[in-house]
C-alpha positions in Angstrom: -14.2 -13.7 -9.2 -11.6 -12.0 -11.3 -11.7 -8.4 -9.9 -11.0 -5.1 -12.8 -7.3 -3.8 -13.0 -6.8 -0.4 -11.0 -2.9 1.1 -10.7 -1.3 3.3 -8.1 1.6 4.9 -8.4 4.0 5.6 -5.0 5.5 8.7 -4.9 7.4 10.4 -2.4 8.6 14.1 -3.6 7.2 15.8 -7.0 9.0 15.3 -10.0 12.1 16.9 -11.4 10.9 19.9 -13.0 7.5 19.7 -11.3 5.7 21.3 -8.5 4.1 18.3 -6.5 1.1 20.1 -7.5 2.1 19.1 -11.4 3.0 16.0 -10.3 -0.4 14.6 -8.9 -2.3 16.4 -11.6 0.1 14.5 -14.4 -0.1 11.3 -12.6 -4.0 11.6 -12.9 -4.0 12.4 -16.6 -1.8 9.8 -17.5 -4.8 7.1 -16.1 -3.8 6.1 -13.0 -6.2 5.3 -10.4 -4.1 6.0 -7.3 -1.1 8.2 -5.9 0.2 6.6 -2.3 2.9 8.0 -0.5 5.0 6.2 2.1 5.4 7.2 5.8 9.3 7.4 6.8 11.0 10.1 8.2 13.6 10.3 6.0 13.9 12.5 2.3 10.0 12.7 1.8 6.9 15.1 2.0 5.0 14.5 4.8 2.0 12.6 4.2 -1.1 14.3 5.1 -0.3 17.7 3.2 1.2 16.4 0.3 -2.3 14.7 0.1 -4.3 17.4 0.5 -2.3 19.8 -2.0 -2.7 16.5 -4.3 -6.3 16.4 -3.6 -7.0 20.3 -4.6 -4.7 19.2 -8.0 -7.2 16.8 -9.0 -10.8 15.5 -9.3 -10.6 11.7 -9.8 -7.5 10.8 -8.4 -7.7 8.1 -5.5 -5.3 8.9 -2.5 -3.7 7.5 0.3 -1.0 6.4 2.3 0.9 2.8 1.8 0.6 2.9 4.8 0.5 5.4 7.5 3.0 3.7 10.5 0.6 3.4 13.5 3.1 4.3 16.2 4.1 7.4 14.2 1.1 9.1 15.5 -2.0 8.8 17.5 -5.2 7.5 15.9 -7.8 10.3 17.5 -5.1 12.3 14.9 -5.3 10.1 12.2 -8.7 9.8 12.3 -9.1 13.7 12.0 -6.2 13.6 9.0 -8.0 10.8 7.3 -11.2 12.6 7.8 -10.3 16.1 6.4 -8.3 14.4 3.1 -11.8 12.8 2.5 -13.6 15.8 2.9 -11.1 17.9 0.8 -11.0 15.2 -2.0 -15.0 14.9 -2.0 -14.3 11.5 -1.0 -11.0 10.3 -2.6 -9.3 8.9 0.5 -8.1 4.8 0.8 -6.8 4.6 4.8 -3.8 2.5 4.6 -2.8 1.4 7.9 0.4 -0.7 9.3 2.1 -1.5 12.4 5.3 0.1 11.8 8.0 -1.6 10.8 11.3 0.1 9.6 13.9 0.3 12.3 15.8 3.5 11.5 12.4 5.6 12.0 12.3 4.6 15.4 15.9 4.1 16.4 16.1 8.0 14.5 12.9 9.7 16.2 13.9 7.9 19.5 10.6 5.5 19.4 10.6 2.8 21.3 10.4 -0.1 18.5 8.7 -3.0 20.2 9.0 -6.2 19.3 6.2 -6.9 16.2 3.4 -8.6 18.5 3.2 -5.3 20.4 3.2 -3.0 17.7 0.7 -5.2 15.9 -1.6 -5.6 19.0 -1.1 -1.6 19.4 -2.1 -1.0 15.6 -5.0 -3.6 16.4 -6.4 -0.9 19.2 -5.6 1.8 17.0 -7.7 0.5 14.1 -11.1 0.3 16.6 -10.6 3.8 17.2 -10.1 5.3 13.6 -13.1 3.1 12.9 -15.7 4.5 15.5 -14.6 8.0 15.0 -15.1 7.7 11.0 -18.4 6.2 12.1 -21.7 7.6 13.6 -21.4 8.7 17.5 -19.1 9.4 20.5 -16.3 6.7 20.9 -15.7 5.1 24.2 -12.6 3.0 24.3 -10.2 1.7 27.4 -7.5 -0.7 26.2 -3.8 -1.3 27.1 -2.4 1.3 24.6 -5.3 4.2 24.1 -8.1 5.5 26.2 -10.4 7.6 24.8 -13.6 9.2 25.9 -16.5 10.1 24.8 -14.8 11.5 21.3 -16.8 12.7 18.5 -15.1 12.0 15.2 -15.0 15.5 13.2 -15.2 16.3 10.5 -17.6 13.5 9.0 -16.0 11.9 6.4 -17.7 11.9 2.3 -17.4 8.2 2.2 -19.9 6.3 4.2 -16.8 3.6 4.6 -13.7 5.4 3.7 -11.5 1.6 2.0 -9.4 0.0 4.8 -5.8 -1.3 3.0 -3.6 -3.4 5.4 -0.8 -5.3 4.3 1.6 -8.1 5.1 4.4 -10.4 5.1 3.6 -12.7 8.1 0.8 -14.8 9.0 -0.7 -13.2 11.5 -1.2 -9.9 10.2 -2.1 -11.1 6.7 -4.9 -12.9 8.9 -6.0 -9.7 10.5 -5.8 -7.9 6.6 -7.9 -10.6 5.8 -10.5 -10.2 8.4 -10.2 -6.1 8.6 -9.2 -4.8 5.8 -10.9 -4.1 2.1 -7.8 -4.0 0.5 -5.0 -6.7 1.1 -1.7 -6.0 0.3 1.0 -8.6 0.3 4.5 -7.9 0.6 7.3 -9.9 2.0 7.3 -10.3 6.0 9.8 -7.3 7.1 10.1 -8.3 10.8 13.6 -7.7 10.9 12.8 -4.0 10.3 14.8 -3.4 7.2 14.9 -5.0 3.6 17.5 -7.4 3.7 18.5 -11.1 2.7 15.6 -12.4 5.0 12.6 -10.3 2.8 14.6 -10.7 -0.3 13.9 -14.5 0.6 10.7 -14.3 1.0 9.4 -13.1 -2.3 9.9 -15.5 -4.2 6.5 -17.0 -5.4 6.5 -20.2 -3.7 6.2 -17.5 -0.4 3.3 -15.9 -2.2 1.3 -18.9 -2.6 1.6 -19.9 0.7 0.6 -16.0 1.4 -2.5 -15.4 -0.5 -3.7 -19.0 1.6 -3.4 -17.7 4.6 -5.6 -15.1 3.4 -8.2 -17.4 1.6 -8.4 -19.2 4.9 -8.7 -16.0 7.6 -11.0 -14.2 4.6 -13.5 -17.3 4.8 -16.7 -15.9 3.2 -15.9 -12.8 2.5 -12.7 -13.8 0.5 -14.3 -12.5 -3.0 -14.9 -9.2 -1.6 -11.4 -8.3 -0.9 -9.0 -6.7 -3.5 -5.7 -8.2 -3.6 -2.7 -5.4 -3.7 1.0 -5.8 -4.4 3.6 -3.0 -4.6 6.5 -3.4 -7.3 9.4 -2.4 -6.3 11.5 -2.7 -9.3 9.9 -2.2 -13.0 12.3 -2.4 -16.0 10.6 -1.7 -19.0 13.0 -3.5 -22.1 13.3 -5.0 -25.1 15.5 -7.8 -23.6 13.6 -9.1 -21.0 16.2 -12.2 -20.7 18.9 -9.9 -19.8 17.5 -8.0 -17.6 15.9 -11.0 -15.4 19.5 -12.4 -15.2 20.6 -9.4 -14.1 18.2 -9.3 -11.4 18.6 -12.8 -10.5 22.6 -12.5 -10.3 22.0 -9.4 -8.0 19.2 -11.2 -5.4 21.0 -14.7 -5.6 17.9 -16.0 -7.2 18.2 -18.5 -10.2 16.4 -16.8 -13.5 13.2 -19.1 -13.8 12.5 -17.6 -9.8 13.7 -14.3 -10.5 11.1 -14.0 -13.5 8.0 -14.6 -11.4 9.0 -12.6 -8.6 6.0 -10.6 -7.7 7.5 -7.7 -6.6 9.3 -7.4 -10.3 8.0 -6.2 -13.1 10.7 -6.9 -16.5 10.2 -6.5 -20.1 8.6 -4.7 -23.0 5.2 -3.2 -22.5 2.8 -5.9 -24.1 5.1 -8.1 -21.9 4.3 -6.8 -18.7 0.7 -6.8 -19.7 1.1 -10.2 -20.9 2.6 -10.8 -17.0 -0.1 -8.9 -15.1 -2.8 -11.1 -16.6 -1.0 -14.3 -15.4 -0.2 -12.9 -11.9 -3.6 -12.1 -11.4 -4.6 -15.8 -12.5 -2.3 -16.7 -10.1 -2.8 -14.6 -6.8 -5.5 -12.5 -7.6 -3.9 -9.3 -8.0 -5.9 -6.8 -9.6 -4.3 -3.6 -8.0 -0.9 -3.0 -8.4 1.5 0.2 -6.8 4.1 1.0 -8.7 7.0 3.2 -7.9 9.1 6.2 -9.2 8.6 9.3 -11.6 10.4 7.1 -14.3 7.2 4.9 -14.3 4.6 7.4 -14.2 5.3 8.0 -18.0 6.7 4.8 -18.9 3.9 2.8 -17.5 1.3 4.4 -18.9 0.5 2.8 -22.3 0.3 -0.6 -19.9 -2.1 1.4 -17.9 -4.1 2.4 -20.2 -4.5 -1.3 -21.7 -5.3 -2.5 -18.5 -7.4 -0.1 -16.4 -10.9 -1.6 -15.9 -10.3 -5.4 -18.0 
């Protein structure tokens, strides 16, 4: 099943020049289907009111976070906050949920950061909660990390099933993506808590093959319903594609032919990264792609015209 092109765009403050206001309202006109934020405590609008002042900017603009850290705050909260955006958008909101993973928020806010198989069997608890109290009835739920009683979820969110998007590096929690999630975002596996020589390693696309099978097989069945995600994190728009991907490649330590595919690059002239989001999607099935920085809003655009929908 080759699923339609969307595009999100990940933004963190509003644009020079541009109330964050303008900025979601721009980002809307100029065709794309999603504005993300991150969650990090460092230079950035917090997440849930930046959404909602987004949401009252705009009428068709898809919002979320990518992703909200779970051990950032407590789901009865983010349930509420998820809740709310949905209502205020008239049913905008994608949840985007992780396990936490960048070291300096913690070691910063004085967190404890667990090692990943806690945080991930925390965000795991975390995730049944935010469920049942975006669902029908009280909640009831004793586990090791969250007890909650008797909690009504309110307000009642638009969406009958407000879009689950959980992403991943590693095996297990591309596996739980696959299993939980609508949306499956695949990124490199950041274990070591910061982006380094180890997640620079692992996006090459040999890593995103064996990736998007460890999805196939944890999907099973219900493989063709999920949509595959992947965030860019660099997009050079250019007339000289071959210079710029040897420039990439000299930076990363990554030969030229590798450096090309990389799946968290985008490099060349428009029709060119058209011409390269066709063949990833051939390849690992992604049909919607976050970009990032003001830069690309504009620039991107004719590409996101071309594509939206095909």
């Amino acid at each position: 099943m080759v699923r339609p092109f969307r595009f999100g765009i990940q933004l963190s403050n509003p644009a020079p020049g541009l109330t964050w206001a303008q900025t979601a309202a721009k980002v809307e006109d100029l065709g794309w289907s999603t504005l993300v934020m991150p969650d990090h405590f460092e230079d950035q609008l917090a997440v849930a009111p930046a959404l909602a002042a987004a949401a009252e900017a705009t009428s068709t603009l898809r919002l979320g976070a990518l992703v909200f850290g779970n051990d950032y705050r407590h789901p009865v909260v983010l349930a509420k906050d998820t809740a709310t955006l949905d209502v205020l958008s008239e049913g905008r909101v994608e949840l985007g949920l992780g396990a936490g993973w960048m070291r300096t928020d913690y070691e910063k806010a004085g967190l404890p950061y667990d090692r990943p198989g806690v945080r991930i069997d925390r965000m795991l608890e975390s995730l049944t909660v935010i469920r049942g109290l975006l669902g029908e009835g009280p909640v009831d739920f004793h586990g090791e990390y969250y007890d909650i009683t008797a909690m009504e979820g309110m307000p009642r969110p638009v969406q009958s099933r407000v879009p689950l998007l959980i992403g991943g590096g590693g095996r297990r929690m591309l596996g739980i993506a696959a299993r939980e999630a609508d949306i499956v975002g695949v990124t490199a596996n950041l274990k070591a808590g910061e982006v380094g020589a180890d997640a620079i390693a692992d996006v090459v696309p040999e890593s995103f093959d064996r990736k998007l099978e460890w999805v196939r097989e944890s999907a099973g069945d219900r493989f063709d319903d999920l949509e595959l995600n992947v965030l860019v994190m660099s997009t050079q728009i250019t007339d000289n594609r071959s210079a710029a991907v040897e420039g990439m490649a000299s930076l990363f330590g990554l030969s030229t032919e590798v450096a090309s595919d990389v799946p968290v690059l985008l490099i060349g002239s428009t029709a060119e990264i058209a011409d390269t989001l066709r063949e990833r999607r051939e390849r690992w099935g992604f049909s919607y792609v976050v970009m990032q920085d003001h830069a690309t809003v504009e620039a991107m655009a004719p590409v996101v015209a071309e594509l939206t929908g095909t």
